[in-house]
Steps between C-alpha positions, in 0.01 A plus 500: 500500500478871434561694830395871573788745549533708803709745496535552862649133564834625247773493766287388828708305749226172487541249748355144447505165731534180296551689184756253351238219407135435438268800486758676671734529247222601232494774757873580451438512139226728501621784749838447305337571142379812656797595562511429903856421663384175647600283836415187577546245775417165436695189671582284236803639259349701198795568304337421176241664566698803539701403196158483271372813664856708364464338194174629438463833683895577458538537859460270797290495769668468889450160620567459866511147627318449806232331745154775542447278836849640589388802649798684546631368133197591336573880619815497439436437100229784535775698597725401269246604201531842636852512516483375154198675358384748737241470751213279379204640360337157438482209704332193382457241747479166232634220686289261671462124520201343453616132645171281527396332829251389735384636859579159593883506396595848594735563794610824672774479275355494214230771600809747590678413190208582256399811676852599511537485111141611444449760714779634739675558218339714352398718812878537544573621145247719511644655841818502327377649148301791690844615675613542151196646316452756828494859349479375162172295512488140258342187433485170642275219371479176697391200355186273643272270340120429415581140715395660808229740331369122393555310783692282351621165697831295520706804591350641764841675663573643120127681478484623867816709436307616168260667714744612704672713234157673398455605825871591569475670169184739585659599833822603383378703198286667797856551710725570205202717255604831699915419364362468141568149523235262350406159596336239262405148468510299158271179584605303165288161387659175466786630285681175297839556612754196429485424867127474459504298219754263612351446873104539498343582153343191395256482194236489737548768736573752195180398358317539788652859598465612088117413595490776813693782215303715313783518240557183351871546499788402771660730691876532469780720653518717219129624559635621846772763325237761401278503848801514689707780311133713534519461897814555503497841243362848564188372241336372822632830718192501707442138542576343852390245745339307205516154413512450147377142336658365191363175465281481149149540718500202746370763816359772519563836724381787618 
């Protein structure tokens, strides 16, 4: 897939969470074909991932093993992108789980657990990537969903932490606007990941969500690259508090 170039992302210090697998690493590939130094914290080890992304790019990107619901680890990799890169000019908050369950099976554990992958960690990196885009302004594009915009069921923890990042995501752009720091939301569709495919598409749910699209075509993490690098670049400048929907026309806005 043909992406736009934009200039301005050549040498930005980009910061993503879970950008060593699944859409997140499509993301990695994107900011790095623009030229981006790229970090990355994602739990699991990505070392081929790395490996593939130096093979094709001729340069790696910084992968920084770590837990996001690890507060104080999750900040320290931010800070080790700027040692690395220099202070981060885009922060994309990617990582989430979307874990299915019932009201019935939840626990306080389980609430605090989702929320704290879903949602506190992204406030956090955004405190954390505002210290470092103060006096120079920047980007940062945190990731919901259309579950929560649909009311979807069966992951009820997972959706109410989507809304949550809309409306974290409006108030901070409102906080951080006067810095020259912008704050949007990417609400993707059901984007077929591997995960996805290998834990809850069936035949029959993809048929029945291709039925809600207007475009008759799945969603996959590469159709993510090209919305996120124009949040993230100065070819949205003027765009903030927003929440943008990529989802081939299942809802409608505005």
């Amino acid at each position: 897939m043909t992406q736009v170039i934009h200039p301005d992302l050549k040498g930005a210090s980009v910061y993503i969470t879970g950008g060593g697998s699944g859409l997140g690493a499509s993301l990695t590939d994107g900011f790095m074909g623009q030229g981006a130094n790229v970090a990355f914290i994602g739990r699991s080890d990505a070392s081929d991932f790395v490996a593939e992304m130096q093979g094709k790019h001729g340069r790696a990107p910084l992968f920084l093993q770590g837990d996001i619901t690890d507060t104080d680890q999750l900040l320290a990799t931010m800070r080790q992108a700027e040692a690395a890169h220099g202070p981060i000019r885009v922060l994309v908050n990617n990582a989430a789980n979307d874990k299915r369950h019932s009201l019935e099976e939840a626990t306080p554990e389980f609430w605090d657990w989702m929320q704290a992958i879903n949602l506190k960690a992204y406030y956090f990196a955004c405190k954390e990537a505002a210290r470092q885009m103060r006096g120079t302004g920047g980007s940062i594009v945190n990731f919901s969903s259309i579950s929560y915009m649909m009311g979807n069921a069966g992951y009820t923890a997972y959706t109410t932490a989507n809304a949550g990042i809309t409306g974290m995501t409006r108030s901070l752009a409102r906080e951080l606007g006067p810095q020259n720091i912008r704050v949007n939301a990417l609400a993707p569709g059901w984007v077929l990941t591997q995960k996805q495919l290998d834990q809850w598409a069936t035949p029959e749910g993809l048929e029945a969500h291709m039925e809600r699209q207007c475009l008759k075509e799945h969603l996959t993490p590469d159709d993510m690259i090209g919305p996120v690098l124009y949040l993230a670049s100065d070819a949205s400048r003027m765009m903030t508090s927003q929440c943008m929907v990529v989802d081939g026309g299942v809802v409608v806005t505005g």
